[in-house]
Structure formats: structure tokens, C-alpha cells
C-alpha positions in Angstrom: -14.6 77.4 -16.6 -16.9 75.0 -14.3 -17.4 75.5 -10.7 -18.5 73.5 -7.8 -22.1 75.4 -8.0 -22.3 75.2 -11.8 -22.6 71.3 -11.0 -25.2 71.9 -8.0 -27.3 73.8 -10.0 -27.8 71.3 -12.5 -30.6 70.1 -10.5 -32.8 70.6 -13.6 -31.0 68.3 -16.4 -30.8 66.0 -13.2 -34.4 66.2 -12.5 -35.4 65.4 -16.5 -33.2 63.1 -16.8 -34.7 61.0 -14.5 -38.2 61.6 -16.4 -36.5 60.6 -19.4 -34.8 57.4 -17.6 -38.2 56.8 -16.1 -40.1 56.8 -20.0 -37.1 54.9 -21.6 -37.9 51.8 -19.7 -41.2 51.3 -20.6 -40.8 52.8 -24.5 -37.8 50.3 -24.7 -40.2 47.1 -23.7 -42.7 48.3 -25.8 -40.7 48.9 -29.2 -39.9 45.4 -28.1 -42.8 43.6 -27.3 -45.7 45.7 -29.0 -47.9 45.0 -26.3 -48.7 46.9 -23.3 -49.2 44.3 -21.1 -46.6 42.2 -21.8 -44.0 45.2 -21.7 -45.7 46.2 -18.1 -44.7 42.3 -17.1 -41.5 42.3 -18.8 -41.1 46.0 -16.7 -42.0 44.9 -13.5 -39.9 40.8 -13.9 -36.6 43.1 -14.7 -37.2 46.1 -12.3 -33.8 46.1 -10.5 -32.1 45.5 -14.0 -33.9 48.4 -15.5 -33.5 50.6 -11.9 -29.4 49.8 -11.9 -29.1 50.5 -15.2 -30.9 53.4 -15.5 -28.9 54.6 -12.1 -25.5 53.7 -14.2 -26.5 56.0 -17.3 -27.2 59.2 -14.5 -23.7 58.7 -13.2 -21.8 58.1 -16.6 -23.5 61.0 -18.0 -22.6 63.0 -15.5 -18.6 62.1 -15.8 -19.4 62.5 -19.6 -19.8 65.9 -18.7 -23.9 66.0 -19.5 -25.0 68.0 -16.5 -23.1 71.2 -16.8 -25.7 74.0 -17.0 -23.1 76.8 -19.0 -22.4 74.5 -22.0 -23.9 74.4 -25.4 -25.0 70.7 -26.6 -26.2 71.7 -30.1 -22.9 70.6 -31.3 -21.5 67.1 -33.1 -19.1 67.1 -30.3 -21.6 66.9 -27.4 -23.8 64.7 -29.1 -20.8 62.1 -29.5 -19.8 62.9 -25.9 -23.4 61.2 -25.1 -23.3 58.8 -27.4 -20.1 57.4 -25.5 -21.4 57.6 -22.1 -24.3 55.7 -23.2 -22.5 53.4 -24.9 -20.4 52.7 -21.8 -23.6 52.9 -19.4 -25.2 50.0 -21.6 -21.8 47.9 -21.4 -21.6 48.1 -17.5 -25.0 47.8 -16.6 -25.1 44.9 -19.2 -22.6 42.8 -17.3 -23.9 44.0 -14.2 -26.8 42.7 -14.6 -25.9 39.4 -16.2 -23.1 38.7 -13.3 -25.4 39.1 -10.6 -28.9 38.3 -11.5 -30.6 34.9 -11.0 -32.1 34.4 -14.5 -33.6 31.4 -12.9 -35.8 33.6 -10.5 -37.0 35.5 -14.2 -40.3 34.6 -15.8 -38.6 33.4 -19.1 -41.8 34.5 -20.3 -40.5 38.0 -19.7 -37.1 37.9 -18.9 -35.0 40.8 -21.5 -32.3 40.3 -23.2 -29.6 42.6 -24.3 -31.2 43.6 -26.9 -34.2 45.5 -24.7 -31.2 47.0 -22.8 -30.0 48.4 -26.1 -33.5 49.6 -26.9 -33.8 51.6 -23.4 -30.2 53.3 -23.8 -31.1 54.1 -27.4 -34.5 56.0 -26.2 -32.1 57.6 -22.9 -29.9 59.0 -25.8 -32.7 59.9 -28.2 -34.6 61.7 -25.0 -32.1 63.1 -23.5 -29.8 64.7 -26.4 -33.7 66.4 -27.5 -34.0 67.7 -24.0 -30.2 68.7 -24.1 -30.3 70.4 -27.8 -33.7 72.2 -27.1 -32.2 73.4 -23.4 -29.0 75.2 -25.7 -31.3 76.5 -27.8 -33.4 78.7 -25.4 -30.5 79.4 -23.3 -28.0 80.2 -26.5 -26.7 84.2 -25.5 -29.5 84.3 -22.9 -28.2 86.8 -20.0 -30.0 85.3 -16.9 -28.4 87.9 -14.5 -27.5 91.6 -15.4 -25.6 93.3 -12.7 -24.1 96.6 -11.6 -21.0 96.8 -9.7 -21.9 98.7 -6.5 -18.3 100.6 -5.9 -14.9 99.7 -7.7 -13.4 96.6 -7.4 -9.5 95.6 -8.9 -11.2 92.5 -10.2 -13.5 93.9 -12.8 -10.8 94.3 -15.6 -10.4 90.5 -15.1 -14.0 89.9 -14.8 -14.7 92.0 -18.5 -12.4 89.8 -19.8 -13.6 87.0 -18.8 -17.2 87.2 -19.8 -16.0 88.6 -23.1 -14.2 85.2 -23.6 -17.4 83.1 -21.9 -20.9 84.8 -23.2 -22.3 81.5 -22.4 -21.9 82.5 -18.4 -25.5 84.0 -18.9 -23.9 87.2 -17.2 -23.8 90.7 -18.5 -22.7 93.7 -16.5 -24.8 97.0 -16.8 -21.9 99.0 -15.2 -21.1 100.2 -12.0 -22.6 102.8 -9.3 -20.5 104.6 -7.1 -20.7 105.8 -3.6 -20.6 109.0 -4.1 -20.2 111.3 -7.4 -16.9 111.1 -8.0 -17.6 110.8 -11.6 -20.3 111.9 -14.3 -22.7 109.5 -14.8 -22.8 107.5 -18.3 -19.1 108.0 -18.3 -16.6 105.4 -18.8 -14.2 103.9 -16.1 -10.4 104.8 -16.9 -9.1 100.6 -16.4 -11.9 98.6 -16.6 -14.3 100.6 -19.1 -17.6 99.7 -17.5 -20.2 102.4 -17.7 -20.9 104.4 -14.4 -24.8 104.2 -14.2 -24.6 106.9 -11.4 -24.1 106.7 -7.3 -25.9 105.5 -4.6 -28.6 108.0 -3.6 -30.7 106.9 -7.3 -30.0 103.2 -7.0 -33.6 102.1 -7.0 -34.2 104.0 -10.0 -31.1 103.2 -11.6 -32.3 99.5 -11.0 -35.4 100.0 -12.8 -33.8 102.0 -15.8 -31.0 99.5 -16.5 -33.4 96.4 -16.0 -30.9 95.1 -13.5 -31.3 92.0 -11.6 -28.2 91.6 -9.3 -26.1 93.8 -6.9 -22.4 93.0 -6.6 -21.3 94.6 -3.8 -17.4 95.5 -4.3 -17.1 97.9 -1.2 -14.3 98.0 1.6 -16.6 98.4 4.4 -20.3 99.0 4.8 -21.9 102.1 6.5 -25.6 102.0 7.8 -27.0 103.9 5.0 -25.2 101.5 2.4 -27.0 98.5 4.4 -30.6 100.2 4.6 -30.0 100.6 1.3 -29.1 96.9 0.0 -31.9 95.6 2.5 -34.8 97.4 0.6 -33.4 96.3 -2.7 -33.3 92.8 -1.4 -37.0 93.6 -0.6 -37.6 94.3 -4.1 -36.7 90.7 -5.3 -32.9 92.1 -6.3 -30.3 89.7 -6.1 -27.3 90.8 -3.9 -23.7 89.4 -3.5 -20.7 90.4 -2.7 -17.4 90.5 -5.2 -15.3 87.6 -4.0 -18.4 85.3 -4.2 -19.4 86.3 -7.5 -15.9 85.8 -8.8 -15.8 82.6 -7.4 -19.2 81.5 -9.1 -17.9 82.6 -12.2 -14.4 81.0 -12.3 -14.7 78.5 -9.7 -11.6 80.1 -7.3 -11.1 82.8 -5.1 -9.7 86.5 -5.9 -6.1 86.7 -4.4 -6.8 90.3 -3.5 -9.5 89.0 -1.4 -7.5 86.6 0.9 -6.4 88.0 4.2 -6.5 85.9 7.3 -9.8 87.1 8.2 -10.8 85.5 5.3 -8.7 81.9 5.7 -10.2 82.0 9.6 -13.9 82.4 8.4 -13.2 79.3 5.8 -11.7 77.3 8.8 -14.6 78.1 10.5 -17.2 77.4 8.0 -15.6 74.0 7.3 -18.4 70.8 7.5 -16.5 69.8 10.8 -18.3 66.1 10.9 -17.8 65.3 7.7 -14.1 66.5 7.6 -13.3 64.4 11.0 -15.7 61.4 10.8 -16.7 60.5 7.3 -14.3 61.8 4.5 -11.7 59.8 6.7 -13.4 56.7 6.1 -14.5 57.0 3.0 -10.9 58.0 2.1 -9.7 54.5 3.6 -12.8 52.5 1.6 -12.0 53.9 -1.5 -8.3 53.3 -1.0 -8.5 49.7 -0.5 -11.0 49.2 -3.5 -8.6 51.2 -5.6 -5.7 48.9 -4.5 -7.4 45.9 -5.2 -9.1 46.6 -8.6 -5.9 48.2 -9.9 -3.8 45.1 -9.5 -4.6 43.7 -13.1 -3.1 47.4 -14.5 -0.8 47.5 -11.2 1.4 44.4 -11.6 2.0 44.5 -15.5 3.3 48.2 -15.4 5.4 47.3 -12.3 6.8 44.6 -14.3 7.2 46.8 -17.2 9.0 49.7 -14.9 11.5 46.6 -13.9 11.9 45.3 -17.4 12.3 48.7 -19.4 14.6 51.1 -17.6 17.4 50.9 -14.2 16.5 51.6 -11.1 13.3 50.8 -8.5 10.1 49.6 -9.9 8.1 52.4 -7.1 9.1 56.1 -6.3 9.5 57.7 -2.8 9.8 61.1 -2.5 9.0 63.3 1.2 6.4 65.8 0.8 4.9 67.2 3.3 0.6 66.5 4.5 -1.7 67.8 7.1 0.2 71.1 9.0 2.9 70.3 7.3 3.9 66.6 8.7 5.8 65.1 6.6 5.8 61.5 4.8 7.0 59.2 1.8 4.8 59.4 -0.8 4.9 56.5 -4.0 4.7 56.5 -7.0 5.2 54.1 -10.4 8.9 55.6 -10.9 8.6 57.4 -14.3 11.6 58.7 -14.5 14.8 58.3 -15.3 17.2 56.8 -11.7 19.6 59.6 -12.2 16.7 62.2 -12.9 18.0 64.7 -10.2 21.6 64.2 -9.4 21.8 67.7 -10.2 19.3 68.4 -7.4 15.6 69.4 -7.0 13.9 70.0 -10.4 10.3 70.9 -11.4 8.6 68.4 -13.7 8.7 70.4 -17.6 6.2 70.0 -20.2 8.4 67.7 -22.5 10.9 66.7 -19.8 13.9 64.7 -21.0 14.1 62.8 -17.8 10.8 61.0 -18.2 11.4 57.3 -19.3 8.9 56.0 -22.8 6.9 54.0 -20.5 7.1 56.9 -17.6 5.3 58.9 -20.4 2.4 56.5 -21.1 1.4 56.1 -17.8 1.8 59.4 -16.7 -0.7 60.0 -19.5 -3.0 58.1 -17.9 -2.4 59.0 -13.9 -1.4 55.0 -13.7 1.5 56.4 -11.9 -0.9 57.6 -9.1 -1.8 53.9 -7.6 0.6 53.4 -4.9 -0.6 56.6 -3.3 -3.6 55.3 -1.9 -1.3 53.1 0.2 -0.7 56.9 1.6 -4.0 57.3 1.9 -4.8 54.4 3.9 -2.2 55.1 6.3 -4.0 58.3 6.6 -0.9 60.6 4.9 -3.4 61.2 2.0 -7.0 61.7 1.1 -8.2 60.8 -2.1 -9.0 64.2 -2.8 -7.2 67.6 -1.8 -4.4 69.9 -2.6 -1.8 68.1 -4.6 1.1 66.5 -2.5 4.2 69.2 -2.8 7.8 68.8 -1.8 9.2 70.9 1.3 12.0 72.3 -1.1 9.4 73.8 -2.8 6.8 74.9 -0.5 9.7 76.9 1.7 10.6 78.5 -1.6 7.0 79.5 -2.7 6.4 80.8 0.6 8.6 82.9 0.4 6.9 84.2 -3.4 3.4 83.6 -2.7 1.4 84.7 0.0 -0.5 82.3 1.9 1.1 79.4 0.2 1.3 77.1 2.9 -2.5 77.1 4.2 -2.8 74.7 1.6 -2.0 72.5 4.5 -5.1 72.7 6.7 -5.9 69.8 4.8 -4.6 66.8 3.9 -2.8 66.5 0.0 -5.0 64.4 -2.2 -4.4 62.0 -5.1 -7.0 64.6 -7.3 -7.7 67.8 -6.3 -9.6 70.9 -7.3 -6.6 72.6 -8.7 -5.5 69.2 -10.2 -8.7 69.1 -12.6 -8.5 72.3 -13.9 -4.7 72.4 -15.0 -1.5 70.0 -15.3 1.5 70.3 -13.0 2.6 73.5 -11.9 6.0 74.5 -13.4 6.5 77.8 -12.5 5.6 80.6 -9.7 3.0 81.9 -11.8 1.3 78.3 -12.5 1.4 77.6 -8.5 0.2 80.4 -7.5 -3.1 80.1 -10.1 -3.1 76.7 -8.6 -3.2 78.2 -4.8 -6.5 80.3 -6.0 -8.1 76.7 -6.7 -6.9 74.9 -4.1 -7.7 77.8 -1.7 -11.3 77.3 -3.2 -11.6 73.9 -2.6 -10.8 74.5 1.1 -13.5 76.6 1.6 -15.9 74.7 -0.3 -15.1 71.6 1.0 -18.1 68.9 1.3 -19.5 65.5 0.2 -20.4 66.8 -2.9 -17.4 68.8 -3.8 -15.7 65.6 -3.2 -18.2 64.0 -5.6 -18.3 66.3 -7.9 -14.0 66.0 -7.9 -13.9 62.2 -8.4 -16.1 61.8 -11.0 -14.9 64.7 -13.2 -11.1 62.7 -12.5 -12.5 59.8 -14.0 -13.6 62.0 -17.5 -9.8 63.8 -17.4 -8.7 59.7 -17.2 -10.6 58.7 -19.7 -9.6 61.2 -22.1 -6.0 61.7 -20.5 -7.0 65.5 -20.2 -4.0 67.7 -18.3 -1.3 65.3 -17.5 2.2 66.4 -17.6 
């Protein structure tokens, strides 16, 4: 339901949550202290406490899912949602703090205990939930945009659906105008059902009747008079977009009936060159090697466990295929069962026989997933990207779903796009609703949409969301 933008524009809860982290430090030394100077000294002796912690609650809310613009947090759900992050914010910065500060160098005088720390994530939960609930309740059923359709599109019976099921997408569609006057006006479309507001020639007034805010442009090609036209709306403070990027801001991937290779070449193009070449390789390799090393206390148990429990290796190596189609040995934690395909290539199922009792705990929580970044520091795999596939099955898909294989202009990743939204693909269907996300990512690949991907993997962890 989320998209990469839906997470950018969250610039506001981002920007008053750090007013509220900057107010809970001081409130929290005050409730303890009752004194205004003393909590300014007992603020300024524990600065870099208060700073790291208060940079620790940002980033667990945001896992916990707290900066998502389209979501309502008047609910007992959300509330406990940021109850937990805070919870877990106070424990980390807690021992953070403790492990590597000098309490010598402290004024004892003014030097905080936990307690203090408690106080401070007790006002971030109070503020922030208030800002949260009273944010849901001005924007509850609020349409920010309403749009008309300029021409027919094949994706508006899909989009009607899909803001029937979401009204929380602050979108409403007016109906569409037409080209030319094919159709009455105020009539009804015969698949999609939107209203035809009229054509062309009485946009501007049409504008002004409907109270419409945003052009989505669904047309083939564009004639001079259609682009005089759209340039003096833009004048008029009108938003205008065309239909694949306002599908792709509502459901975070691309139209299939949009993709030709015009369209792949333009997102090869548009591709943050530098940071696909230079730094998402090395910060690929850095995070590898941290994720190898802190995994070792989880790492060596389950291998033991693998051994112990079931016949067969403890790791599993399979080929796939990576970048243009190279391919390489990827591992695994073998969850499965040594004789799982003597009967030949099989897709994973939902309640798959073959999957050993351990296999299915740690499956559940993506434990199974450590060796890889051994692939990705010999630079098979990035941390995030398409999910790894198997040439058996990408010759076979290829042959079913168009433009299957440009999912390898980039390398396979241990999380993905397409691997957040949904569990493993076990059918055509599933893969090729997988190929629209990871198609999306590909195009919208960046720092951020890397960001954005890691720290929504560590929330599906957590709460085991989507494994198979």
C-alpha cells in the first residue's frame, strides 16, 4: 500500500518529531529535577546521551512504521506499535550510553540515571502519539487531490478499485475528459464507470466546476494543442501528471501496460550512476561484514542445530543467476529436507512438506538469509535488489512474462522491494506481480530507496511479516 514517496513525504511527522525530541529532553530533566537550572546542567553534562538517544527513537519509530503519511494512528494498535518502538529505543540507547560513556567525565552532580531516560521516552511517546492522533484526525477521509482523467486509460478499472479499498489515499477522481466528444458529457464510462466531465475544448472551466486539483494525463501521444493546453493549466497552479507515475504513487509499482523498452531505456538512463557504481558497492560490502560478524551468536547455534536435527549439509548452495545474468552459488541455512528435489526443480509452497521443523522457524525469521552476505561481499549480491532466482526458472518465466529478465540490470539482493511487499512467488501470476515491484525499484533506485528498504526489513523481521 506504501511507496517509496509515501515515506519521502513524511518530511512533516519527521520535522515534529524532532520538535518533540527536542522538548522531551528538557521536560524529562525537569519532571526530574523541578528546577530549571539544575535540569539546564543536567541537559547540557548528558548532551550526547540525550542527542544519541533521541537520534535512536527517530530511527526505531520509523521501522515501527510511525512516519507513514496514509495511515490512521487513532487506533489501539498504532498506539502499541509506538509504545514498542519506544520501549526498544529506551533499551538501546540505554546500553548505549552506559557501554560507552565515561561516567567519570559526568558532574555526579548532574549525571542521569535511567530513570531520566525513562522520563524523556515517556514525554517522546506522550508528544508524539498527541501529534500522531490529532494528524489522523484532520486528515481522517480528507481528499487532498481530486483529479480528472485526461483521455482513457486501461488502468482506471484497477485504479477505482483500488481507491474504493484505500479512502485513506486522500485521492478522489472527479472523472474523466475526453479528447474529443465521443461521448455525452455526465455520462458514464461502459468498464470503468467514471463520469465523463466533458472534452478538451472546456477544460478550464471544467476545472473550475468540478473543484479539481490534478490532471492525469492518460494519452498515447501529445499534439500541440493538447500541450498549450496542459501548460496554461500548469499556470493556473493545477497539478499535472501523467498515468504511469500516478499509478506508481499510489501502489508503489509500475503499470505492466506501460512497460515497453522505451520505457526500461529511460529508467537505465535515469539511474543515480555514482551511487549505483561507487557507493551502494561499498556500502553493500560494509554492511555485509557487520552482518557476518554480529550474526555469529544466532549464526553458530542454528548451524549446529541444522547438523544436529536433520541429514544432510549444515549450508545450502543453489546457482542462480546475478548481474546480466552471471551466474553464482548462492547460501543458505539448508531448511529443507536433503532429498527435497530428487524429483527435480520445485517452487517453494505455502505449507511445503519438504521444509524441515527447524527449516520452518528460521525461515520465519529470514535467519536462513545470513550466509548470503558472504555473496554479497564477493560482490554476487547486494544487500538490497531483486530477489536471487534460479535460471530454470527465469528461462521458463521468460518465456510467460514479458520483460522478466531486466530484473537483471541489477544485482539480486538479500531484501528487495518486491520482497517487502509479498512472500515467495509460487506461481506465474505471483512473479509476475513481483516483476511490477521489482521493475519499480529499478527505476527508483537511490540511497534512500535503499534506506527506506532496510529499515522496513528490519519491522517484517521483527514481526516475521511475509515469510514462506
Amino acid at each position: 500500500m506504501y511507496n517509496i514517496r509515501s515515506y519521502k513525504n513524511s518530511k512533516l511527522l519527521i520535522l515534529t518529531d524532532l520538535c518533540v525530541l527536542a522538548a522531551a529532553s528538557p521536560l524529562a530533566c525537569f519532571t526530574r529535577y523541578f528546577s530549571r537550572d539544575i535540569s539546564m546542567h543536567a541537559l547540557s553534562s548528558n548532551s550526547v546521551g540525550f542527542a544519541v538517544s533521541n537520534l535512536i527513537y527517530l530511527i526505531v519509530m520509523f521501522i515501527g512504521g510511525m512516519h507513514v503519511i496514509r495511515r490512521n494512528y487513532r487506533t489501539v494498535r498504532a498506539f502499541l506499535e509506538m509504545a514498542f518502538s519506544i520501549a526498544a529505543g529506551f533499551v538501546i540507547s540505554t546500553f548505549i550510553f552506559y557501554a560507552f560513556t565515561d561516567v567519570g567525565t559526568i558532574d555526579r552532580a548532574f549525571y542521569v540515571g535511567r530513570g531520566v531516560f525513562g522520563m524523556n521516552g515517556m514525554w517522546v511517546l506522550a508528544l508524539g502519539y498527541t501529534v500522531r492522533w490529532l494528524y489522523s484526525s484532520r486528515a481522517a477521509g480528507k481528499v487532498f487531490y481530486r483529479a480528472a482523467i485526461l483521455g482513457q486509460s486501461p488502468q482506471e478499472k484497477f485504479i477505482k478499485q483500488y481507491l474504493g479499498e484505500h479512502p485513506d489515499a486522500g485521492v478522489e477522481i472527479a472523472g474523466d475528459i475526453l479528447v474529443s466528444p465521443k461521448t455525452q458529457a455526465g455520462s458514464s464510462g461502459d468498464e470503468d464507470g467514471y463520469t465523463h466531465l466533458g472534452t478538451l475544448d472546456d477544460i478550464e472551466t471544467l476545472i473550475k466546476k468540478n473543484d479539481i486539483n490534478l490532471i492525469v494525463v492518460a494519452l498515447d501521444r501529445m499534439t500541440p494543442e493538447i500541450t498549450r493546453k496542459l501548460l496554461t493549466l500548469g499556470m493556473m497552479h493545477i497539478d499535472i501528471i501523467d498515468m504511469p507515475s500516478f499509478y506508481e504513487e499510489l501502489t508503489g509499482c509500475v503499470p505492466f501496460d506501460y512497460i515497453n523498452h522505451e520505457w526500461l531505456l529511460m529508467s537505465l538512463i535515469e539511474k543515480p550512476k555514482f551511487y549505483m557504481r561507487s557507493v551502494k558497492p561499498v556500502l553493500d560490502r560494509c554492511i555485509a561484514a557487520a552482518g557476518l560478524i554480529l550474526s555469529l551468536p544466532i549464526a553458530i547455534p542454528v548451524a549446529l542445530l541444522v547438523k544436529l536435527t536433520s541429514r544432510g549439509s549444515v549450508f545450502y548452495t543453489q546457482t542462480r543467476l546475478g548481474l546480466h545474468g552471471e551466474p553464482y552459488n548462492i547460501y543458505k541455512f539448508r531448511t529443507m529436507r536433503a532429498d527435497a528435489e530428487i524429483n527435480g526443480v520445485q517452487q517453494t509452497g505455502e505449507r511445503d512438506s519438504r521444509i524441515i521443523l527447524l527449516g520452518k522457524l528460521i525461515r520465519k525469521f529470514r535467519i536462513d538469509e545470513i550466509p548470503q552476505f558472504w555473496n554479497v561481499l564477493r560482490g554476487e549480491m547486494s544487500v538490497v535488489g531483486p530477489r536471487p532466482e534460479r535460471p530454470e526458472f527465469i528461462e521458463q518465466y521468460e518465456k510467460e512474462i514479458p520483460f522478466y529478465r531486466e530484473r537483471l540490470f541489477v544485482r539480486p539482493g538479500i531484501t528487495g522491494w518486491a520482497q517487502i511487499h509479498s512472500g515467495y512467488a509460487a506461481s506465474s501470476g505471483e512473479t509476475r506481480e513481483k516483476l511490477l515491484y521489482d521493475l519499480y525499484y529499478i527505476k527508483n533506485i537511490s540511497f534512500t530507496t535503499d534506506l527506506v528498504i532496510l529499515l522496513r526489513t528490519v519491522r517484517i523481521v521483527l514481526f516475521h511479516q511475509g515469510a514462506k
